[in-house]
C-alpha positions as CSV (number, residue, x, y, z in Angstrom):
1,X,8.1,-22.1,22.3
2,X,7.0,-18.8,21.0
3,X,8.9,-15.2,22.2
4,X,5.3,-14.3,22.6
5,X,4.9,-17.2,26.0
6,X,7.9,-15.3,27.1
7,X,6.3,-11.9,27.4
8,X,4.8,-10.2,30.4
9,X,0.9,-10.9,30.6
10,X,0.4,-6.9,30.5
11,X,1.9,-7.4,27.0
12,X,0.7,-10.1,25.8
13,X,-3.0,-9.3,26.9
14,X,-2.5,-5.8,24.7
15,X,-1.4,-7.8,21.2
16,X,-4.1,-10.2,22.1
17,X,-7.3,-7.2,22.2
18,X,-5.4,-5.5,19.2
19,X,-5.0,-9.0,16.8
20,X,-7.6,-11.4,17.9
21,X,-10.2,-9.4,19.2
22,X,-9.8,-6.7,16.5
23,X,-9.8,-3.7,18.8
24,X,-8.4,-0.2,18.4
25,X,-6.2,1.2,21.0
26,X,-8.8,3.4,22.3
27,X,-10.7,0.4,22.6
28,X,-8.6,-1.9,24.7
29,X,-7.6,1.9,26.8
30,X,-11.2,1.6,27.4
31,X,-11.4,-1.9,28.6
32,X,-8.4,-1.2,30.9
33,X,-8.9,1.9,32.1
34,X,-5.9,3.0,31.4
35,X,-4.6,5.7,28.6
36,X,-4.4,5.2,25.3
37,X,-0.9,5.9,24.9
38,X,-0.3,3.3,27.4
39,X,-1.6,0.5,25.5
40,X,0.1,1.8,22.6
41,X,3.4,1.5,24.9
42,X,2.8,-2.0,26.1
43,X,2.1,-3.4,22.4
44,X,5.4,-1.6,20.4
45,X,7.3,-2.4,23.6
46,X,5.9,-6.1,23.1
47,X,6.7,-5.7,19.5
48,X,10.3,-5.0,19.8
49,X,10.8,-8.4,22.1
50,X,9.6,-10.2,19.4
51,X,12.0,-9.7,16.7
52,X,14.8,-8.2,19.1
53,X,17.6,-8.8,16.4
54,X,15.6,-7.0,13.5
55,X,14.4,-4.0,15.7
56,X,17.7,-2.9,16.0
57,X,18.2,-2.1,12.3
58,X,15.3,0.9,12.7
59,X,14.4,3.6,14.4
60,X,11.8,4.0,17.1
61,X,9.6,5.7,14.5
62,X,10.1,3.4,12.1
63,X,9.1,0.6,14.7
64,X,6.0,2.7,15.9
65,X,4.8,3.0,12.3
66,X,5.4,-0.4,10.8
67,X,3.7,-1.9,14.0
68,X,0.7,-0.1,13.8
69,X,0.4,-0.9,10.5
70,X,1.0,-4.8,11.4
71,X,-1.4,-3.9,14.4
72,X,-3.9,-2.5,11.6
73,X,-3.9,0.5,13.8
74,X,-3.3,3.1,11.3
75,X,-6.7,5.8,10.5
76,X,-6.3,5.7,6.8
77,X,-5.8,4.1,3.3
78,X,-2.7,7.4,2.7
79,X,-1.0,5.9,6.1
80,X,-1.0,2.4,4.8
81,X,0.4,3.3,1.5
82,X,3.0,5.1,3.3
83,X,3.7,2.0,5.1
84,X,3.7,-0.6,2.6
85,X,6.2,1.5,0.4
86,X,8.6,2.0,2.9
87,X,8.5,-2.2,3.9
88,X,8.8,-2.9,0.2
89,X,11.7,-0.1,0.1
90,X,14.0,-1.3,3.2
91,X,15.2,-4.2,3.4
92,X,15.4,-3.8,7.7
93,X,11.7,-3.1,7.5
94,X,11.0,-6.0,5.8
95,X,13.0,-8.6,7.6
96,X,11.5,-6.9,11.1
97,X,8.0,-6.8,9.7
98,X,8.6,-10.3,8.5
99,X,10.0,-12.1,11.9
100,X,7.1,-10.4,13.5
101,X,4.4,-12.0,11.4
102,X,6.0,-14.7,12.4
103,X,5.8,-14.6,16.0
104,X,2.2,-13.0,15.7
105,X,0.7,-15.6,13.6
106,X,-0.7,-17.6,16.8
107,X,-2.4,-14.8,17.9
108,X,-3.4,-13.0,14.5
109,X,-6.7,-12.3,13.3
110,X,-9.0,-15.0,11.2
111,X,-8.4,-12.6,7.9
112,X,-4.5,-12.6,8.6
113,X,-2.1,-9.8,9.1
114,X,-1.9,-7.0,6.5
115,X,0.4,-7.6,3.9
116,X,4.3,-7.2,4.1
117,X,5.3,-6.0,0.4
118,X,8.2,-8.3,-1.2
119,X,11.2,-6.3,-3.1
120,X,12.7,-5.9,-5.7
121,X,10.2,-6.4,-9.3
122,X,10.7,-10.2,-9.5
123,X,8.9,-10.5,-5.4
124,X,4.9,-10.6,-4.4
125,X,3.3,-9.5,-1.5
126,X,3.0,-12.3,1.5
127,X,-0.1,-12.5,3.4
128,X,1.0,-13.7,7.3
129,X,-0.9,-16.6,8.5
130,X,-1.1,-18.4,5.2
131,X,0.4,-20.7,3.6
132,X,3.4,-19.7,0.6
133,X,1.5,-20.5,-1.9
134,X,-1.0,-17.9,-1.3
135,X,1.4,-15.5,-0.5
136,X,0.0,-12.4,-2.9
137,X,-2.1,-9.4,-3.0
138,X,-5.5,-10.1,-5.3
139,X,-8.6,-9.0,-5.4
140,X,-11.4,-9.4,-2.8
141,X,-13.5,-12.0,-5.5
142,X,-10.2,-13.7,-6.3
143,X,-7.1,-14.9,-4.7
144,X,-6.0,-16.5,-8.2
145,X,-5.4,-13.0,-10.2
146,X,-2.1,-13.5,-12.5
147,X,0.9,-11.4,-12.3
148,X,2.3,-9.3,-14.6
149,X,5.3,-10.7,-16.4
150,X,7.7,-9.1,-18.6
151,X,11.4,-10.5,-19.5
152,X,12.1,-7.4,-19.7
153,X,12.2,-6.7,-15.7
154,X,13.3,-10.3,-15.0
155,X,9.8,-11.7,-13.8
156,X,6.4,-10.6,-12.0
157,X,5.6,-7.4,-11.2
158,X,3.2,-7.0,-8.3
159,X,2.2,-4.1,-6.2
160,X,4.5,-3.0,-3.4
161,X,6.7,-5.3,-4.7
162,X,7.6,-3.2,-7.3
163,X,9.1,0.2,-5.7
164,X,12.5,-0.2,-4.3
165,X,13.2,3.4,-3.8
166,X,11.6,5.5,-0.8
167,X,8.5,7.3,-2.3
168,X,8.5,11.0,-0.7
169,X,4.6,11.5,-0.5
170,X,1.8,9.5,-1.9
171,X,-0.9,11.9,-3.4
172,X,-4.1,12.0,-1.7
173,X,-6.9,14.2,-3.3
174,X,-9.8,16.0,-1.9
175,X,-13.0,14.9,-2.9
176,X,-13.1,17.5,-5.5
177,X,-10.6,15.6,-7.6
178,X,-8.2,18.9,-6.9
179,X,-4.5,17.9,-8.2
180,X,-2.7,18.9,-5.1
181,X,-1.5,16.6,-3.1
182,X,-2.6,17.2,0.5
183,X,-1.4,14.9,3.7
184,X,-4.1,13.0,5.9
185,X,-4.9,14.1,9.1
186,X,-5.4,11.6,11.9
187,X,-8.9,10.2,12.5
188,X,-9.9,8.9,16.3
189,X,-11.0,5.9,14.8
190,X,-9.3,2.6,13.6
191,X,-10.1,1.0,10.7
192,X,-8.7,-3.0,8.9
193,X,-7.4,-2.9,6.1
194,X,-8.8,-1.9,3.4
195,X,-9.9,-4.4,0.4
196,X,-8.0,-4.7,-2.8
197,X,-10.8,-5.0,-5.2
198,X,-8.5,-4.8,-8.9
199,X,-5.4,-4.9,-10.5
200,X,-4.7,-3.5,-13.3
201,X,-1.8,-4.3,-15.5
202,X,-0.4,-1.1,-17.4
203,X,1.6,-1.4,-20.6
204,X,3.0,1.0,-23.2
205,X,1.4,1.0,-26.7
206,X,4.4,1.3,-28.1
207,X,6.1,-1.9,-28.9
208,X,9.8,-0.5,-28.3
209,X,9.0,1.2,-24.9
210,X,10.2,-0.7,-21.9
211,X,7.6,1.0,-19.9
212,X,5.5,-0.8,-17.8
213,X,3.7,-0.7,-14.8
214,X,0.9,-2.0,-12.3
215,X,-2.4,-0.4,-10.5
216,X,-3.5,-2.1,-7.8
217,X,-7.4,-0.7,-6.6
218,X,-8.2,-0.5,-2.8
219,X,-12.0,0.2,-0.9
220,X,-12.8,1.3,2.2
221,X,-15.6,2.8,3.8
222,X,-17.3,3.2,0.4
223,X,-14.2,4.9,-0.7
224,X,-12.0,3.9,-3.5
225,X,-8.0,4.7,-3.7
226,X,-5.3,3.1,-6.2
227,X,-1.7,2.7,-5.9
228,X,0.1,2.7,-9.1
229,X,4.2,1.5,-9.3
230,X,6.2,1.5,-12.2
231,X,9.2,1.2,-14.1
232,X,11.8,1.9,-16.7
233,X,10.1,5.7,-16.9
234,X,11.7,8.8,-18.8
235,X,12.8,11.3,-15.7
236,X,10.0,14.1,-15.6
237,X,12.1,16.6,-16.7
238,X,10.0,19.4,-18.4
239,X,6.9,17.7,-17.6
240,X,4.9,15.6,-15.6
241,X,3.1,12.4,-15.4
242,X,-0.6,12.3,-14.8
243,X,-3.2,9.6,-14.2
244,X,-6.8,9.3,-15.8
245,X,-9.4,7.7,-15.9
246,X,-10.3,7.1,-19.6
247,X,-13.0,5.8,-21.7
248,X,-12.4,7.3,-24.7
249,X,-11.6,10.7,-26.5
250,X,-14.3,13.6,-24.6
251,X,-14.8,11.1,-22.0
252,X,-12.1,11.6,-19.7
253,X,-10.9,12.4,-15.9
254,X,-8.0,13.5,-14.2
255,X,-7.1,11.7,-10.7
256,X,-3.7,12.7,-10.3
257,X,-0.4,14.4,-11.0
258,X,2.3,11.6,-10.6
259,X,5.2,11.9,-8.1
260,X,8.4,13.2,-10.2
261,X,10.2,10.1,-12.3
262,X,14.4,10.7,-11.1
263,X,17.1,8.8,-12.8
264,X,15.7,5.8,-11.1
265,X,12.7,5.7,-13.9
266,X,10.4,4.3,-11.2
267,X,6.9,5.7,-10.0
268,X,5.0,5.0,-7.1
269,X,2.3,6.9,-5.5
270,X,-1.8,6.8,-4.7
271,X,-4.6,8.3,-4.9
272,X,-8.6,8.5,-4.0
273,X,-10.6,7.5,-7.4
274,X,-13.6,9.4,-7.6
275,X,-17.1,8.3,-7.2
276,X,-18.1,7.4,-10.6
277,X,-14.7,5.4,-11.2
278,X,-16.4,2.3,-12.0
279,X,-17.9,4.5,-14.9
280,X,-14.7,4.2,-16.5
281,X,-13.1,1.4,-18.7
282,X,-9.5,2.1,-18.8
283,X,-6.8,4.2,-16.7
284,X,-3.7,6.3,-18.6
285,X,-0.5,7.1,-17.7
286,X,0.2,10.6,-19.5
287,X,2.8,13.0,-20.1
288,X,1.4,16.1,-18.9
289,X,3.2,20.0,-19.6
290,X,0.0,22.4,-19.1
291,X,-0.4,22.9,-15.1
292,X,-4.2,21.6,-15.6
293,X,-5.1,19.6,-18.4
294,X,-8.3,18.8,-19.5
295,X,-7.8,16.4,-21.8
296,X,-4.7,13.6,-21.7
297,X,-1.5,13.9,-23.4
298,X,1.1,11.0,-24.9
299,X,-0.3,8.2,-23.2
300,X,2.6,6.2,-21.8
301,X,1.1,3.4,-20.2
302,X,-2.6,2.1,-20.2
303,X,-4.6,-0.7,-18.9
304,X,-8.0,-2.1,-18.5
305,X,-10.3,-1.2,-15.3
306,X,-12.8,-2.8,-14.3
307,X,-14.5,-1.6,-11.0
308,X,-16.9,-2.7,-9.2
309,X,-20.5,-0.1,-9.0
């Protein structure tokens, strides 16, 4: 018998609205009459029964936030990110987000739970609710996409399965394609998931460099962001790396500055793309030491992109 026939029907009812029916909390508050923070309650108390044994391994903010992302209750494509990258990066958030995807897979939506990230660069993503051998992020025109392999890091390299470290920030720009990084603010509104729509492998043109690394492109709400993990990096150390999008030499656009590269020589970070992104043919990885370029440096990784207009 499922934990989730064991909970109260206040509870239950709450996961039910949020999973099945696909409602926000304000939503089911709404059909309750009763405040939003309530529901909110019920569900990440109802959350905590289900995977008793794993909950106790996090904190209550670390609960809250992985079950709202699991509850597809978080406002934005940055708070996602967040999410994914810590699951991927602790092993206690991964075997909690796991068991629950578990127990929630009676009641979960017809287009499955969100993802829960893999580690270490040899893992893929798992979608809940399907079967193991369909356990992968891909693209929203194909569930067949091939990983990125490389002996070099032991097997495939997928997103969010990549990055084993805890990413401090993932870079969100303004709509002016600014290079600050700015945090998101919370929105009223809930939105799913958000569809993967590319992946794009990134390898070093040189034949010696062990770099390598993997973009994975995400749309929402006529919005397009990418998430970009990597390995066996130089340490930024008198410079930075930068993403672009590229399509030859006076045809190119900065989207990001890169989080700093430690001693761990791994990357991981997102950003919105611009609107004309599907314009563009190929995405860079520079090496950046002028506080604004305007054209790239040393490439160090590059791949194809193709976007959707």
């Amino acid at each position: 018998m499922s934990r989730l026939d064991e909970l109260p029907p206040d509870q239950r009812a709450a996961l039910s609205l949020l999973l099945s029916r696909g409602k926000s909390y304000a939503e089911v508050a709404s059909l309750l009459q009763i405040p939003q923070r309530a529901v909110q309650d019920r569900a990440q108390a109802a959350l905590a029964v289900l995977a008793p044994a794993q909950a106790r391994g996090l904190t209550p903010d670390e609960r809250r936030e992985i079950g709202d992302y699991l509850l597809s209750q978080q406002p934005g494509v940055a708070e996602r990110l967040r999410t994914r990258t810590r699951i991927s990066a602790s092993e206690p958030a991964r075997l909690w987000a796991s068991a629950l995807a578990t127990e929630l897979a009676p009641i979960a939506p017809p287009s499955g739970l969100p993802e829960i990230p893999a580690a270490g660069p040899a893992g893929a993503p798992s979608r809940a609710g399907q079967a193991s051998s369909e356990a992968g992020s891909a693209p929203a025109s194909s569930r067949s996409a091939p990983q990125v392999t490389s002996s070099r890091l032991g097997g495939g390299l997928l997103l969010g399965a990549l990055v084993i470290i805890v990413v401090a920030a993932v870079l969100i720009l303004s709509g002016n394609n600014s290079s600050s990084s700015t945090s998101s603010t919370s929105k009223t509104t809930t939105t799913r998931a958000p569809n993967i729509v590319a992946r794009v492998p990134m390898r070093s043109p040189s034949r010696i460099s062990r770099s390598i690394g993997l973009v994975e492109v995400l749309e929402e709400a006529g919005k397009k962001a990418f998430y970009i993990a990597a390995e066996n990096l130089p340490p930024s150390k008198g410079f930075f790396y930068a993403i672009w999008l590229y399509n030859g030499p006076g045809h190119a656009e900065p989207v990001s500055k890169a989080p700093a590269v430690t001693s761990s020589k791994r990357l991981a970070g997102g950003a919105l793309l611009p609107s004309n992104a599907a314009e563009y043919h190929a995405m860079l990885l520079t090496r950046e030491t002028k506080p604004l370029p305007t054209y790239p440096g040393p490439v160090v990784l590059r791949g194809p992109l193709t976007l959707p207009g």
